[in-house]
N, C-alpha and C positions, 0 to 999 in steps of 0.2 A: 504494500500500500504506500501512497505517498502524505508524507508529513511535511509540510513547508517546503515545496517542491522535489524533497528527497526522496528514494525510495529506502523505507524503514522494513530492518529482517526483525522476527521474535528473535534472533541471536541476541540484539541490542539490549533486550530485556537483562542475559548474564543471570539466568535464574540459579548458575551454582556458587553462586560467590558468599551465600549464606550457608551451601550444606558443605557435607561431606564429599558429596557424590561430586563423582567426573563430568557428567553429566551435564553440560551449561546451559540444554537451550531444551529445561521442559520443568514440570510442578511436578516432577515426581518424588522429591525430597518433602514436600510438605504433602500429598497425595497418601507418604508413607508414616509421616507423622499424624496424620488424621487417625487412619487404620491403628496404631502403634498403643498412642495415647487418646484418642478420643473420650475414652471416658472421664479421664484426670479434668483434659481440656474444657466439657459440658459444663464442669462444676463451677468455673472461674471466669470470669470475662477476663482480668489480668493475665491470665496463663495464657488466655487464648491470643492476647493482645503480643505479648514475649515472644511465641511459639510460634503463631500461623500470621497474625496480621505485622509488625515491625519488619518482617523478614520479608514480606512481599511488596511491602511499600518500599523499601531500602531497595530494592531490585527492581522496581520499577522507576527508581531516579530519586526517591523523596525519602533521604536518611532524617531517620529519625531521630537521632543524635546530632542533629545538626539545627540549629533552631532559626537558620536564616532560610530553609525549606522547609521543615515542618514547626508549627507551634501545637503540644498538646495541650489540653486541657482551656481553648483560647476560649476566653471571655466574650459573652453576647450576652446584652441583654443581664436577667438574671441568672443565664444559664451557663455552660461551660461544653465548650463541642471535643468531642473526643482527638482530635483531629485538625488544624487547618492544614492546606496544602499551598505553600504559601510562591507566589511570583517572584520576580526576580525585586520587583518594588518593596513586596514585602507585606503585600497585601493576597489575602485569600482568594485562590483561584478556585477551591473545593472545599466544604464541611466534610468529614468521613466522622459518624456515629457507631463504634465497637458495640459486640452484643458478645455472650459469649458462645462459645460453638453447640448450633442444635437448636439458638432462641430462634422465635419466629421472626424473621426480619417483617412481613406483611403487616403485624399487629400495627391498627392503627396509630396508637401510639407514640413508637418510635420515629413514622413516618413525620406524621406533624414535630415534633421534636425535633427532628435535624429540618427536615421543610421552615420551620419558623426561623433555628439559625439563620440560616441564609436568606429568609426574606429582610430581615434585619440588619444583614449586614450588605444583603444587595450581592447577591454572591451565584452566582451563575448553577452551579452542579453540588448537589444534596448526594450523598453516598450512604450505604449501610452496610457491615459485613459482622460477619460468625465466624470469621475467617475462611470457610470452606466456600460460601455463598456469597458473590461480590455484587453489589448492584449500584446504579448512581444511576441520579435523574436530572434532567435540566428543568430548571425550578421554573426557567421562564414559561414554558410549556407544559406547565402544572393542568392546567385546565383543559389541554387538547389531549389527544390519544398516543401521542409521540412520546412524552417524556422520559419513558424508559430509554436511556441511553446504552447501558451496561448491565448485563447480567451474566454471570457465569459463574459455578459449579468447580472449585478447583478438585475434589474427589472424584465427580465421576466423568469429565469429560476429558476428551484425550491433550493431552499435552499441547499440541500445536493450537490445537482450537481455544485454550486459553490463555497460550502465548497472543493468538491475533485479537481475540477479543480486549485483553487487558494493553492491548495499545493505547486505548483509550485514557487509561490512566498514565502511559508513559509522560514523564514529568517531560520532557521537552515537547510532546502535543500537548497535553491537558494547558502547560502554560502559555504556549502558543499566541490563546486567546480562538486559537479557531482549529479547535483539535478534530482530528476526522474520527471517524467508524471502520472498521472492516467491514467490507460490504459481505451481505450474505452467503452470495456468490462462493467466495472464498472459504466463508464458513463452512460449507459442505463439507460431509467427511468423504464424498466419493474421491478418486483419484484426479490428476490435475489437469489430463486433458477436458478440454472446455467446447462447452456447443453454444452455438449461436442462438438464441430463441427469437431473429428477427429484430427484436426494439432494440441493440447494441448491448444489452446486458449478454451477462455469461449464465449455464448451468449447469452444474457437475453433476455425471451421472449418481447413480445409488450403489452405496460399497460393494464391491465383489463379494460372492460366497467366500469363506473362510478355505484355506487348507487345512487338512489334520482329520483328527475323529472326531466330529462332531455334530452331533444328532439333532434333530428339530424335537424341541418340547413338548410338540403334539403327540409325539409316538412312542414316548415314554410310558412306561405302566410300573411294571415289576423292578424295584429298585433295591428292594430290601436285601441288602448282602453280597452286592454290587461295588463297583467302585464310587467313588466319590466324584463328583462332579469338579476339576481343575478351574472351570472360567463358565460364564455366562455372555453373550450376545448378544444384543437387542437388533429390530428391526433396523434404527441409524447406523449400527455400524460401532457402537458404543462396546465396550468390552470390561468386563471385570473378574479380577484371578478370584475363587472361591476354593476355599478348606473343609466347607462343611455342607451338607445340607439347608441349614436356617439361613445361608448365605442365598443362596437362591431367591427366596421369600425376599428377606430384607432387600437386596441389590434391586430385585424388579419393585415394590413399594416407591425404592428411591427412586427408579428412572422415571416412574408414573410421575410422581412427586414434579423433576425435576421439567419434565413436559408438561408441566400444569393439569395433565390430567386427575390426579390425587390432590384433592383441597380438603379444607375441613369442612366443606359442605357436603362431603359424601362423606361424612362419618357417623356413625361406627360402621364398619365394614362386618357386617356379619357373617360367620362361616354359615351351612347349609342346616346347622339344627344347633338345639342347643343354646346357651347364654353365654357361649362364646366371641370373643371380636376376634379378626386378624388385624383391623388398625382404628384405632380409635384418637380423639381428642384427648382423655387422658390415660396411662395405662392402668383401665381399668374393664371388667368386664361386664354386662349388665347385670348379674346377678351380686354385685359391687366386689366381687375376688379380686385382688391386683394380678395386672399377667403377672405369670411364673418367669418368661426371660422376655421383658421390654426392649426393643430396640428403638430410641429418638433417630426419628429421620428430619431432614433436616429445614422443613416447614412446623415443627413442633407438635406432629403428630406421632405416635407411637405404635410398633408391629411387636406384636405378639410373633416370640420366634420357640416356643417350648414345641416343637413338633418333631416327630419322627420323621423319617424320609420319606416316607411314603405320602405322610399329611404334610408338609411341606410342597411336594411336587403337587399336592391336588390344590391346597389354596392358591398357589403361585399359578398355576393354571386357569382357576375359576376369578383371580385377582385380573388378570389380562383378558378372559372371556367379556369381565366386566366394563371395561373397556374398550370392549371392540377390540382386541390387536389379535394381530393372525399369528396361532400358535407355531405356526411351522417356519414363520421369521424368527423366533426365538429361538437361541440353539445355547447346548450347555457342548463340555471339551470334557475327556475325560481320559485326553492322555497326558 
């Protein structure tokens, strides 16, 4: 994409200059600290602030130890924004409002809370992140249908896809003053050749089938004393490595989640008898029992994951029936 007439690579980004990893040019370092400690992380906004948000802001141009780029805790009003992102003047180019990892970013709430920052201060882009869920809005275009600028999933989406999306936050566009988008186009996860659709835009076809063993969802039955399932595949092309069975359940929940098809206005998710949920608003079930092994996904609903293999594979199925998606685009790996 181009940035102030440059063409900018996600290398620029230098996502490994926080981890360990060799790695330079992806979120798999924090990808693997999500998995690793997520739970620690859920507990604490600060932790999550230390761990997943400091480290991606730093890498994306805006050291947070430096106070002539970023100011925390900057004063508005009666309030304190978690966050300025500040120009070369010295004046805030962005509010960013920390949550900790797992809160609902949506809850109104929060939105008006960093929304009023920046009408106060007259301040172009409102942010909110959990660290794993980034999103920023342009506050000018609060009341149109546009204002979502930024949203992306550093857990479950693939590396590049949020290398290009968080350009947007790269501190030499964001300060710019006229920071661009990755156009969608690009966003595809299909491969790179590109087809014409006529109006001059691009469209990248739909991922290739996978190589390896790897079976469609739909044809699965007999599981019990089987191997274990290594990874899951969604119809985008989306991938995640899985250990266990409840991984299944949880990962599809999220992808729903993350396509906005899973809100809390379809909850409680009921299995097919019983006062049982698979995901509900709190973890709880309606005969008031708490699940037995809760999983927070990351709109702040929660998946019941206490199931055997077999009930696993069936809710994970009747979860995606529920939404309309075609089982036999979903494929698990099991070498």
């Amino acid at each position: 994409m181009r940035v102030g007439g440059k063409i900018v690579s996600p290398v620029l980004l230098n996502w490994g200059d926080y981890s360990t990893g060799a790695n330079t040019n992806s979120t798999e370092p924090l990808q693997q600290r999500i998995r690793d400690h997520g739970d620690s992380l859920r507990q604490y906004e600060a932790r999550t602030r230390v761990a997943l948000i400091d480290p991606l802001l730093t890498a994306l141009g805006w050291d947070v130890a430096n106070p002539g780029l970023v100011t925390a805790e900057y004063q508005v009003g009666g309030g304190r924004a978690d966050y300025a992102l500040l120009s070369d003047d010295g004046n805030p180019k962005a509010f960013v409002e920390a949550k900790r990892l797992g809160e609902p970013l949506e809850a109104i709430k929060y939105q008006e809370q960093v929304f009023t920052y920046a009408l106060i201060q007259q301040v172009r882009y409102a942010g909110l992140t959990d660290g794993n869920l980034w999103v920023l809005d342009n506050v000018a275009e609060f009341s149109g249908g546009e204002r979502r600028k930024l949203e992306v999933s550093i857990a479950l989406e693939p590396a590049f896809q949020c290398a290009l999306k968080l350009l947007l936050l790269w501190r030499p566009n964001l300060a710019s003053g006229r920071p661009v988008e990755a156009n969608k186009p690009i966003l595809s996860d299909g491969p790179s050749s590109e087809l014409d659709n006529g109006g001059g835009a691009t469209v990248c076809p739909p991922p290739p089938p996978p190589s390896g063993d790897w079976k469609p969802l739909g044809i699965l039955q007999h599981v019990t004393g089987g191997p274990q399932p290594t990874a899951i595949r969604f119809s985008d092309g989306e991938e995640r490595d899985t250990s266990y069975w409840w991984h299944i359940l949880f990962y599809t929940a999220e992808w729903l989640v993350q396509n906005g098809k899973l809100t809390p206005q379809h909850c409680p998710v009921k299995l097919t008898n019983g006062q049982r949920y698979t995901v509900n608003h709190q973890a709880v079930h309606a005969d008031d029992k708490p699940f037995t092994a809760p999983r927070p996904l990351s709109n702040g609903l929660f998946c019941e994951s206490n199931f055997n293999a077999v009930n696993n594979l069936t809710h994970t199925k009747r979860l995606l029936e529920y939404f309309e998606e075609d089982l036999e685009t979903i494929l698990l790996r099991f070498s």
